[in-house]
VOBA-1610 file (N, C-alpha, C; in pm, whole numbers, padded with zeros to 5 digits, always signed):
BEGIN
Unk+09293-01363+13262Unk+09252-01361+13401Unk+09158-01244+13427Unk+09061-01268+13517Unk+09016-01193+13590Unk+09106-01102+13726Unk+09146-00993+13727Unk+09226-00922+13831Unk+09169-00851+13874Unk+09172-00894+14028Unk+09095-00756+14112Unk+09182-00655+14178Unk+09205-00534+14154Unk+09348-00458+14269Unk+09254-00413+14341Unk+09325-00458+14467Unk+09261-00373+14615Unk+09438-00325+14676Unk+09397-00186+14696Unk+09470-00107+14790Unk+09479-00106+14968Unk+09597-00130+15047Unk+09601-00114+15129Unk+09678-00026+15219Unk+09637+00081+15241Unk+09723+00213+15274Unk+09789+00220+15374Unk+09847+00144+15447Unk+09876+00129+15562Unk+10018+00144+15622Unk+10048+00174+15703Unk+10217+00232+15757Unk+10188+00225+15881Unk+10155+00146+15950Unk+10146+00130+16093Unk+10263-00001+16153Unk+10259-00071+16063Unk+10361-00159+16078Unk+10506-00156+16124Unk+10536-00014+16052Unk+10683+00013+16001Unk+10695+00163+16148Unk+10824+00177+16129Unk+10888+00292+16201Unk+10864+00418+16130Unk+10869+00419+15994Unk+10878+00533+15909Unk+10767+00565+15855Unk+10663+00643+15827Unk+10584+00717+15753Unk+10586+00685+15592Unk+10486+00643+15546Unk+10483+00657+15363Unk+10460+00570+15319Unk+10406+00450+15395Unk+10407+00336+15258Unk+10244+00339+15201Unk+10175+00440+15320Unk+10030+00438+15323Unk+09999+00471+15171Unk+10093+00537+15077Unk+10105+00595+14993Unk+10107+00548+14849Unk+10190+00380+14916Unk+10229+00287+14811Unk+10117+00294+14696Unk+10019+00233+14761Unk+09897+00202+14651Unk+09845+00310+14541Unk+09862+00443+14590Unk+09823+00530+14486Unk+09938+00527+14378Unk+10095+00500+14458Unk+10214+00510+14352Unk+10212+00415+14285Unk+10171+00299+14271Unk+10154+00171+14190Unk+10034+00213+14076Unk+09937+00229+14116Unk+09812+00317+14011Unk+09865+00394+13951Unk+09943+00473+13977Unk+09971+00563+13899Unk+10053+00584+13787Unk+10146+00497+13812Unk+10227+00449+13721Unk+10162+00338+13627Unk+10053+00316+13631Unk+09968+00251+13490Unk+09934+00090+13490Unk+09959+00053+13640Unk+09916-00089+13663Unk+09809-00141+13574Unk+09681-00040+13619Unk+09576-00150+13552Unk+09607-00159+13381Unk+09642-00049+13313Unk+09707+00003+13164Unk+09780-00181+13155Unk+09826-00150+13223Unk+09985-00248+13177Unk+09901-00393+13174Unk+09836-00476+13256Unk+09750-00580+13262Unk+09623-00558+13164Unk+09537-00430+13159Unk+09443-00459+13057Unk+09564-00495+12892Unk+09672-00444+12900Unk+09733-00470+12748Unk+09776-00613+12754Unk+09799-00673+12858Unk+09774-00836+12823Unk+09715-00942+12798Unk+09587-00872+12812Unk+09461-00955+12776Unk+09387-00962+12897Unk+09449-00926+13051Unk+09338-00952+13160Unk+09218-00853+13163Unk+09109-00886+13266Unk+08997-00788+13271Unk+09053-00764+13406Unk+09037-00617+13439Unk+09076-00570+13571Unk+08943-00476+13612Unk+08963-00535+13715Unk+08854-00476+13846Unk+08915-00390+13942Unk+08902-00239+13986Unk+08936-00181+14085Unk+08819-00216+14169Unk+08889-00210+14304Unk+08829-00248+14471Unk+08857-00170+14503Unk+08914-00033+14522Unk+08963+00077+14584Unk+09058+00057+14682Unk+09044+00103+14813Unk+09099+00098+14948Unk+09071+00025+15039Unk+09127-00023+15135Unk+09054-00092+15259Unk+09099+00004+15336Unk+08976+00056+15452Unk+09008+00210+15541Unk+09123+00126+15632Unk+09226+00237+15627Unk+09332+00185+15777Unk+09326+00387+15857Unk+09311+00377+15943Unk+09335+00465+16045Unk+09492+00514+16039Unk+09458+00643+16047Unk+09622+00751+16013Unk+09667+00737+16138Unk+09809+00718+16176Unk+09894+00700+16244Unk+09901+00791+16392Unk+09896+00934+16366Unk+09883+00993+16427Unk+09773+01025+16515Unk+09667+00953+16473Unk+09494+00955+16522Unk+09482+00877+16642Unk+09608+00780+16618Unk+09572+00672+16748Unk+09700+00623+16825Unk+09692+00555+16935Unk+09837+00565+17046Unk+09865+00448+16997Unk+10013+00429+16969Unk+10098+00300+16955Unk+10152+00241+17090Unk+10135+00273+17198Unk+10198+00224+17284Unk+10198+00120+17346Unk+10196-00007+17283Unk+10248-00150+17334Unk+10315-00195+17284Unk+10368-00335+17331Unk+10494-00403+17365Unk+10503-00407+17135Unk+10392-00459+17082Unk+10385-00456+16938Unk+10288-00342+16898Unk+10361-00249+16801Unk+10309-00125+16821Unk+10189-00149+16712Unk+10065-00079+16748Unk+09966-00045+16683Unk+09918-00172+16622Unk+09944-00308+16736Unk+09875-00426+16737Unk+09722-00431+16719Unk+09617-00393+16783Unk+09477-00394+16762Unk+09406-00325+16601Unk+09504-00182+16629Unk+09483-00159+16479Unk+09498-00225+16353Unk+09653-00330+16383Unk+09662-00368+16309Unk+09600-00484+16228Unk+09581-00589+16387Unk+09499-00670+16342Unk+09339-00663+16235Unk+09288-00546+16348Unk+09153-00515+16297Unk+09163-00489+16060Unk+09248-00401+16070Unk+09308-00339+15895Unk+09315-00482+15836Unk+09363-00604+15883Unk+09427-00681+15816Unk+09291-00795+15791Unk+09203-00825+15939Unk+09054-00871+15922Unk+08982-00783+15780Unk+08975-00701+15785Unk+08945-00610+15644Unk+08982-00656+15571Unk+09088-00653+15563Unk+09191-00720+15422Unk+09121-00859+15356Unk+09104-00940+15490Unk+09085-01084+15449Unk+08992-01074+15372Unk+08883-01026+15445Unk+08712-01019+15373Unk+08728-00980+15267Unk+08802-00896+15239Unk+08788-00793+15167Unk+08836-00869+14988Unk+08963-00956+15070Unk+09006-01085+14919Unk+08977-01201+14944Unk+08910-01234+15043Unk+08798-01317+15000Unk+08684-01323+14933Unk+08609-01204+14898Unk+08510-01167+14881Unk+08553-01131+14711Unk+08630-01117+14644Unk+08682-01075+14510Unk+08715-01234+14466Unk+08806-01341+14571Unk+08828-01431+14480Unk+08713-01496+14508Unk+08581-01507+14559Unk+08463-01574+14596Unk+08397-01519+14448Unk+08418-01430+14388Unk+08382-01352+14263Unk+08467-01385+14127Unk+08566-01482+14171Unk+08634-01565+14001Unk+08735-01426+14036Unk+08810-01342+14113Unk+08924-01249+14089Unk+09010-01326+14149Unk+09172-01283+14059Unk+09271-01321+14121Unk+09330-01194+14185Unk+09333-01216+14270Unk+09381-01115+14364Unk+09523-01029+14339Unk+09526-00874+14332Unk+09640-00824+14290Unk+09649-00741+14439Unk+09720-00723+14559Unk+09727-00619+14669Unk+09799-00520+14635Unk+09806-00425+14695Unk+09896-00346+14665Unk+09915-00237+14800Unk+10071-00221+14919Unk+10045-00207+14973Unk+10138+00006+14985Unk+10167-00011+15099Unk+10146-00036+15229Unk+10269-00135+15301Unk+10305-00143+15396Unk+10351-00213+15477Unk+10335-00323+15451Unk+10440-00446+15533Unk+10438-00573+15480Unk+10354-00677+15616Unk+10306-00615+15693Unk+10176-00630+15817Unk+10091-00661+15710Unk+10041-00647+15599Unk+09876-00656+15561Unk+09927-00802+15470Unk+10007-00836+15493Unk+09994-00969+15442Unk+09916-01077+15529Unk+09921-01067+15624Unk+09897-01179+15720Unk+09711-01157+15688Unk+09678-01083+15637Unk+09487-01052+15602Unk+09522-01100+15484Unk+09580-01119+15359Unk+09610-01150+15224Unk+09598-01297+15226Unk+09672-01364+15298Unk+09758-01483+15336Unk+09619-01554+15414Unk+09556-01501+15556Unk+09425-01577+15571Unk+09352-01611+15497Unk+09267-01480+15371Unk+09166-01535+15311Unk+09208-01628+15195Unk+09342-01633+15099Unk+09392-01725+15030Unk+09387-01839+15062Unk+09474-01843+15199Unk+09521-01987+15284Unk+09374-02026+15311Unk+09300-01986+15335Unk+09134-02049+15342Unk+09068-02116+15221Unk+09076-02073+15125Unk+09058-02106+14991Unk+09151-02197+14894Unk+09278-02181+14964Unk+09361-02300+14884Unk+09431-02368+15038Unk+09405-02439+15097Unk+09466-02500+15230Unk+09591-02568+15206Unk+09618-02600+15058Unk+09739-02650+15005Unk+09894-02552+14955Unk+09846-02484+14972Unk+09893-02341+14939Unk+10066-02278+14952Unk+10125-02276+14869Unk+10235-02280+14874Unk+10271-02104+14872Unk+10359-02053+14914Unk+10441-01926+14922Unk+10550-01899+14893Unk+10608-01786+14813Unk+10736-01735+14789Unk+10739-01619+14846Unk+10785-01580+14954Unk+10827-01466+15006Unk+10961-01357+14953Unk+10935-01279+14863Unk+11055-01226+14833Unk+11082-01069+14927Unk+11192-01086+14998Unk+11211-00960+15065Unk+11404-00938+15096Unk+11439-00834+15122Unk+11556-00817+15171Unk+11518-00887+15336Unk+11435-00889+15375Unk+11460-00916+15531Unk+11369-01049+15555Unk+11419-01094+15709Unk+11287-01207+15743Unk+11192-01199+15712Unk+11132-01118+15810Unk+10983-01086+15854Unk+10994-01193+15954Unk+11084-01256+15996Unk+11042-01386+16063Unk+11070-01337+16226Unk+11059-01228+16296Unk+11079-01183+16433Unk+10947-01245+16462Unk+10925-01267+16634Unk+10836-01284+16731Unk+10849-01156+16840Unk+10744-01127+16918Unk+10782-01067+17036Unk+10893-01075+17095Unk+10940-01154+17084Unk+11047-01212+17164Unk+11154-01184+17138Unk+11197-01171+17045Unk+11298-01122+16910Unk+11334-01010+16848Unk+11224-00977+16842Unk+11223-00817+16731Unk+11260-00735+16800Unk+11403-00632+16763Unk+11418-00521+16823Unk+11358-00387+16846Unk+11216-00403+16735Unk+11180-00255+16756Unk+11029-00268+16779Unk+10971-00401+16779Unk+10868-00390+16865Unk+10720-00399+16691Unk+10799-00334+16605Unk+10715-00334+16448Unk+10678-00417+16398Unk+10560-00435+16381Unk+10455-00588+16324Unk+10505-00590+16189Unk+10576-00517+16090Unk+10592-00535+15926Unk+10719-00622+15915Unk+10753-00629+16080Unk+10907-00778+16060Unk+10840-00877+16141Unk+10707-00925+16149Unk+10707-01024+16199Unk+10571-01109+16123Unk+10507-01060+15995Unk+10445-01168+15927Unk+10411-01270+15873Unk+10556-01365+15820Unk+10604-01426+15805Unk+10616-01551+15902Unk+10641-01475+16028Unk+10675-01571+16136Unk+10522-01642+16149Unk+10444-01543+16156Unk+10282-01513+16226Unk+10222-01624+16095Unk+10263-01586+15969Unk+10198-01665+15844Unk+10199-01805+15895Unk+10377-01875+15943Unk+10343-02038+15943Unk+10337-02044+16081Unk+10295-01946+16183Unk+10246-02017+16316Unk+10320-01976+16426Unk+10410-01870+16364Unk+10498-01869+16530Unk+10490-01738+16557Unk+10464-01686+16654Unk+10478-01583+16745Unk+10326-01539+16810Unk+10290-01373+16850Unk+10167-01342+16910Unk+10061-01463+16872Unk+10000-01492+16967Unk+09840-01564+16970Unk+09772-01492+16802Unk+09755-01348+16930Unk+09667-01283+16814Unk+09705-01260+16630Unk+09864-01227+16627Unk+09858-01236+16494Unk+09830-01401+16448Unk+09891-01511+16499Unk+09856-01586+16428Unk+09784-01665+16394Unk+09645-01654+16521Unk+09541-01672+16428Unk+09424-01615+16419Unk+09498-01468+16353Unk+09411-01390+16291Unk+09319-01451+16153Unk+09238-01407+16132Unk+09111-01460+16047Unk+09094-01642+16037Unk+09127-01687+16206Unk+09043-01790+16195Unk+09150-01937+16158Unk+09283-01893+16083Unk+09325-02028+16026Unk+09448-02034+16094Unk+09528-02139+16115Unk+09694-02098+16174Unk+09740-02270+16132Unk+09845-02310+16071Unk+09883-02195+15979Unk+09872-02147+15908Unk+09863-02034+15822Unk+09797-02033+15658Unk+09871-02058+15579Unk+10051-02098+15607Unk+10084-02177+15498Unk+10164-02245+15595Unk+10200-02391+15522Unk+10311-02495+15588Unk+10448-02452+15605Unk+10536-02431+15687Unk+10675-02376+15658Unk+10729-02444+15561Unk+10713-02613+15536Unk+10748-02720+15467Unk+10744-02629+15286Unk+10643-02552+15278Unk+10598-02525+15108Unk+10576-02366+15145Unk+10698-02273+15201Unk+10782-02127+15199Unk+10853-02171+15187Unk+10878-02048+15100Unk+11056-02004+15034Unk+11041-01879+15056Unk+11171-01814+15108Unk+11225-01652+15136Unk+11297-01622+15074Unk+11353-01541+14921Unk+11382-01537+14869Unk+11428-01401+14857Unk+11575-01392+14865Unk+11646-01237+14815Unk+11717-01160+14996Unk+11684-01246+15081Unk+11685-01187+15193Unk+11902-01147+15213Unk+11903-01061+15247Unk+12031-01033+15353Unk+12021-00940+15459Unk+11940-00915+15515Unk+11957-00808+15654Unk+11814-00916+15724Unk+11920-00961+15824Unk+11840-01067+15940Unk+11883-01053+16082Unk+11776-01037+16177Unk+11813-00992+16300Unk+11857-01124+16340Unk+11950-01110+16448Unk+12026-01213+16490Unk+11915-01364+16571Unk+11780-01278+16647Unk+11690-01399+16631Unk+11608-01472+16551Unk+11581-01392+16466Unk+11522-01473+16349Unk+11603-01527+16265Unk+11748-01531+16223Unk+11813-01576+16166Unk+11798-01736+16227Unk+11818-01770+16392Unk+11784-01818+16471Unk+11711-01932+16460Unk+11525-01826+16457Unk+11457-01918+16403Unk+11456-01999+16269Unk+11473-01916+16146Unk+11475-01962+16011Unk+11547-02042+16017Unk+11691-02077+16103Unk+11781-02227+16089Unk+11698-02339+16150Unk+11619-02297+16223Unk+11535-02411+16305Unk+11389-02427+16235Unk+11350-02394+16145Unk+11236-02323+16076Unk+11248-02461+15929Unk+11101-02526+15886Unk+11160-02572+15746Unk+11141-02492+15640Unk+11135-02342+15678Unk+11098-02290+15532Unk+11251-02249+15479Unk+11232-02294+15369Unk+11335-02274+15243Unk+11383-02171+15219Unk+11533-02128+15242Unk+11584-01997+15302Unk+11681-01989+15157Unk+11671-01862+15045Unk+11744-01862+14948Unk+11749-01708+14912Unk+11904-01681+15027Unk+11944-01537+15011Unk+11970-01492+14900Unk+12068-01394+14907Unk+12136-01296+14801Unk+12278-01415+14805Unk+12333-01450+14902Unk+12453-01528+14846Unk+12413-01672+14765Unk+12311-01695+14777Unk+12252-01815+14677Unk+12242-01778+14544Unk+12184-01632+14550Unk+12177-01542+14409Unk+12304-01531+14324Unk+12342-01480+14407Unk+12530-01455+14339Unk+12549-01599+14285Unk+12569-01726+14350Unk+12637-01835+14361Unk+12626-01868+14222Unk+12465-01886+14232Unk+12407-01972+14182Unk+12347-01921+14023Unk+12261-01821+14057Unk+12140-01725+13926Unk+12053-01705+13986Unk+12009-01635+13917Unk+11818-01593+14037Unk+11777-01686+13947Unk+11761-01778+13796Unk+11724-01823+13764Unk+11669-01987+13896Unk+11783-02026+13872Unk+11809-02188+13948Unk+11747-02099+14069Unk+11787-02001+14156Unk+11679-01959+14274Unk+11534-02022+14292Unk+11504-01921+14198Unk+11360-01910+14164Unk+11326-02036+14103Unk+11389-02129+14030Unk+11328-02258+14028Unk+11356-02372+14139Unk+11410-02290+14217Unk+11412-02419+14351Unk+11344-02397+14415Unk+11295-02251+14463Unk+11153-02206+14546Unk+11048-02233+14481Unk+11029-02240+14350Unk+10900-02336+14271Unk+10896-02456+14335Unk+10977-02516+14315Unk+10994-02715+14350Unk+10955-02701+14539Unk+11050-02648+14562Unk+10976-02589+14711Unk+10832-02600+14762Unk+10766-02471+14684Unk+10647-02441+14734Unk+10535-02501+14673Unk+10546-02501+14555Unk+10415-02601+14480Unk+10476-02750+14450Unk+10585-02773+14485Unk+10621-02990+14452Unk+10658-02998+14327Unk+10540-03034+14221Unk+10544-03067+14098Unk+10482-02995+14011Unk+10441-02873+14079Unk+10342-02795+14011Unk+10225-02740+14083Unk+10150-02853+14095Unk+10056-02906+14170Unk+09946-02820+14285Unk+10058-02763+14305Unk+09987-02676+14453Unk+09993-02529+14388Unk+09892-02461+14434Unk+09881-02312+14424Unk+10011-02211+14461Unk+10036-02136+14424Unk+10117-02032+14503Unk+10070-01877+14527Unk+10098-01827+14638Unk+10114-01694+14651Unk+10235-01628+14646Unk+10260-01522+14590Unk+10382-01467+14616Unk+10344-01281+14661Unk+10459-01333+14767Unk+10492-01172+14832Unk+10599-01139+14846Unk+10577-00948+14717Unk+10677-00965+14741Unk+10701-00790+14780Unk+10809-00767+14819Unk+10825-00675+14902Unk+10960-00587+14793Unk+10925-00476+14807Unk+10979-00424+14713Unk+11161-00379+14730Unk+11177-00413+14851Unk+11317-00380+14898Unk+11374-00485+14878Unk+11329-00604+14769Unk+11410-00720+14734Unk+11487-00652+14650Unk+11469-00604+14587Unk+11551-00525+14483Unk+11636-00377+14533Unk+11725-00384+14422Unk+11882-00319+14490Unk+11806-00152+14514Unk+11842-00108+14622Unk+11800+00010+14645Unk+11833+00177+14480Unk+11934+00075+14403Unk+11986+00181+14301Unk+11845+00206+14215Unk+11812+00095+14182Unk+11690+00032+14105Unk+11542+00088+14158Unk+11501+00062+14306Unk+11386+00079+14427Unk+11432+00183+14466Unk+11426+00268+14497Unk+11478+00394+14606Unk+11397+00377+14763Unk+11256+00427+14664Unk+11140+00427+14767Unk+11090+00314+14807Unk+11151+00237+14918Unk+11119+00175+15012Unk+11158+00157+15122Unk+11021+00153+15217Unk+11044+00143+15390Unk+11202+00128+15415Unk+11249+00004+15416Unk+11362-00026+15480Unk+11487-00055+15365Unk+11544+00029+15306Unk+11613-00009+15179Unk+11753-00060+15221Unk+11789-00204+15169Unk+11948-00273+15200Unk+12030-00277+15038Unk+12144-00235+15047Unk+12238-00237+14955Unk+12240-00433+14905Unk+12291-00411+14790Unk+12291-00589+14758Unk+12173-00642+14712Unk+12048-00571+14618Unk+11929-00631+14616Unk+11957-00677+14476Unk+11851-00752+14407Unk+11846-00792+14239Unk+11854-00654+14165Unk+11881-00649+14080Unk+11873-00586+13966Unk+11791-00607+13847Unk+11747-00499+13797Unk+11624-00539+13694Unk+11581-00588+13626Unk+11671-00667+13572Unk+11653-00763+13483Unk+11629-00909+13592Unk+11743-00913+13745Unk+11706-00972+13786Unk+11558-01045+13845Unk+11512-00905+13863Unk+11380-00896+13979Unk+11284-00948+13804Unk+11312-00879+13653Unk+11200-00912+13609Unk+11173-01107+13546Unk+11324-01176+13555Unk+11331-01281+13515Unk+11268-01393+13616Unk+11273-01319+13771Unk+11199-01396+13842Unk+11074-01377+13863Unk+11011-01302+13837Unk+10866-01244+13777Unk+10816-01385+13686Unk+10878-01364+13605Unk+10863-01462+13456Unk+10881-01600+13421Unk+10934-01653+13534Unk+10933-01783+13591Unk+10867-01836+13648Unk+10839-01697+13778Unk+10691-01740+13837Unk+10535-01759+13745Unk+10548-01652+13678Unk+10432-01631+13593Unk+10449-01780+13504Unk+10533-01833+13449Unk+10504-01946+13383Unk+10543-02100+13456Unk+10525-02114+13589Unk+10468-02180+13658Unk+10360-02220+13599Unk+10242-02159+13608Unk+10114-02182+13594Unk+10058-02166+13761Unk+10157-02160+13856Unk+10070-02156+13959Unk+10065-02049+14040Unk+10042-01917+13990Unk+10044-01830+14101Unk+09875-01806+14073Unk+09820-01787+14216Unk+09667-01750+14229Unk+09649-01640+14334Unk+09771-01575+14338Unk+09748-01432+14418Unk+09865-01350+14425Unk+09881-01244+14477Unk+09998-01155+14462Unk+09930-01020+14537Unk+10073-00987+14619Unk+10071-00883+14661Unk+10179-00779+14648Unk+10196-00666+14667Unk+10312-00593+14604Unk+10332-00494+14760Unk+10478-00490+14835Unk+10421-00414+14948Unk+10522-00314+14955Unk+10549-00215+15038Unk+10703-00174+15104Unk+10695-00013+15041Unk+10600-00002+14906Unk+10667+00080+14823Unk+10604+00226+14924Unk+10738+00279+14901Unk+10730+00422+14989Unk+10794+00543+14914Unk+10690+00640+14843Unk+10648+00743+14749Unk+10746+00868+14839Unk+10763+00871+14951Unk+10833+00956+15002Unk+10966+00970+15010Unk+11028+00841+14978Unk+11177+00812+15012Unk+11258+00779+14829Unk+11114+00810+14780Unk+11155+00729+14601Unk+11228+00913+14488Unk+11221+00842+14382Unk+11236+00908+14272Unk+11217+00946+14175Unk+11144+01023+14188Unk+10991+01034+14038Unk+10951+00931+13994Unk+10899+00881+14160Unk+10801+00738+14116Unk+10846+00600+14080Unk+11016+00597+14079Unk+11069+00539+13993Unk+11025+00350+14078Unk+11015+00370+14170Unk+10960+00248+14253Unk+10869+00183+14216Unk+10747+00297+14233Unk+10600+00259+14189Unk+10613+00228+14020Unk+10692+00272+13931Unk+10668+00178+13814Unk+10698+00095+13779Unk+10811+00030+13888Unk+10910-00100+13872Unk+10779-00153+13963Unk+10740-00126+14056Unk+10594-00229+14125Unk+10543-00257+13991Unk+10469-00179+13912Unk+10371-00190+13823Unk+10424-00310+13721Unk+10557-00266+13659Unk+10617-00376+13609Unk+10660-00489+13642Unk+10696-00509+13733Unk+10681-00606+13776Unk+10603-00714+13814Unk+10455-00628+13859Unk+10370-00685+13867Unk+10309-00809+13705Unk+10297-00703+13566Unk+10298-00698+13498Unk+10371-00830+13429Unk+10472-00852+13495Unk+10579-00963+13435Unk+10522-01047+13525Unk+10482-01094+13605Unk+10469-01177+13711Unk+10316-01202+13697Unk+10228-01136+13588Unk+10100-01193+13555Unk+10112-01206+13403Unk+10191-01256+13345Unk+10217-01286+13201Unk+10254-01210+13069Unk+10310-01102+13110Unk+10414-00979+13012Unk+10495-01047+12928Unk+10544-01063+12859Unk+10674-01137+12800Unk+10715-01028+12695Unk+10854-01054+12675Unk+10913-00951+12568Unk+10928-01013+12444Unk+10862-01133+12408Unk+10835-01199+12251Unk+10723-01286+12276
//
């Protein structure tokens, strides 16, 4: 493959400070290293500018809405313009807000487009819903069409994916309205008690059958780094007890990757301030790594 990483520094989404940070902690820990040793050609894109937190007033009903939108229009162009160039898109964030710019310019380019959302949480709040008012729990919702005007149809498309072909995968901390919606919602809801039940294996191959059918359809996957057990992740935004474990998080990597259908990826959440000598940012990297064709034979 051709891989392009673009960085998105951004923490406007979230309550807490640091994820702006993510993208340098993923580099650093040897991302592009780890993909040039598989045979891909990698392209750095640098940064997309987001405005520091403190520079500008959050004060509406969804905080640091205009900003946000505007960062995430960036975003789109920004992977549109790499996969318009034969790149498969690698993000790396930042907050889980810059998906909904990830998710436009893809969903434009594959209209068939299937999603695996892996996170400890929804993302699926609306205005209406969300207790704290933070755009990084409501992308998801915004991705297949429900909530603000403006997030959802930001860059032009709504929806950018079908709820029918999402899967949410790894989730247990759900606000009592979006839990709500997701029962009323057709996207394919496969917690941590599915995990236990079942395997992340059979998981992860039912959110395949899910999102791409028979194959057939493209996928994106996002995934958010607080899917995994905080022992494992330290450094991230919102960390919940009960996540995969490493072997877990890398077998579903490796399933996805031999799909054949992933044609984008983003990596988000990771927060350099709350971590442990990095130990986050190299499980991003690896992970990433497994999830674009790593194998251990």
């Amino acid at each position: 493959m051709r891989i392009g990483i673009l960085g998105v520094p951004l923490d406007l989404g979230a309550s807490l400070r640091g994820t702006d940070m993510g993208p340098s902690a993923i580099r650093y820990a040897g991302l592009a290293d780890a993909l040039g040793a598989i045979g891909h050609t990698v392209t750095e894109f640098g940064n997309v500018t987001v405005p520091v937190a403190g520079q500008i007033q959050g004060g509406t009903a969804l905080h640091y809405l205009d900003e946000i939108v505007a960062v995430c229009e960036r975003v789109a162009d920004a992977v549109g313009s790499l996969m318009d160039g034969g790149h498969v898109p690698l993000v790396l964030g930042g907050d889980h807000s810059l998906a909904l710019g990830t998710l436009a310019a893809v969903g434009r380019r594959h209209p068939d487009l299937g999603l695996i959302w892996m996170d400890a949480h929804g993302d699926f709040n609306t205005p209406e819903t969300s207790p704290s008012g933070n755009i990084h729990g409501m992308p998801l919702a915004a991705i297949v069409g429900r909530g603000d005007p403006v997030l959802v149809n930001l860059g032009g498309r709504h929806p950018k994916v079908r709820e029918s072909q999402t899967a949410l995968v790894g989730a247990r901390d759900l606000d009592p309205g979006e839990r709500l919606a997701l029962r009323d919602s057709d996207v394919t809801v496969l917690t941590m008690k599915e995990i236990d039940e079942l395997g992340v294996a059979a998981v992860i191959r039912h959110a395949l059958r899910a999102t791409t059918g028979d194959g057939s359809r493209p996928l994106h996957l996002s995934l958010d780094m607080d899917v995994v057990d905080p022992l494992r992740a330290p450094g991230v935004g919102t960390p919940v007890d009960g996540g995969l474990n490493f072997r877990e998080a890398h077998l579903a990597m490796e399933l996805i990757s031999q799909s054949g259908a992933l044609v984008s990826m983003e990596i988000v959440e990771c927060n350099p301030i709350r971590d442990q000598e990095n130990r986050t940012g190299r499980l991003a990297a690896a992970l990433a790594a497994s999830a674009l064709g790593k194998r251990i034979l």
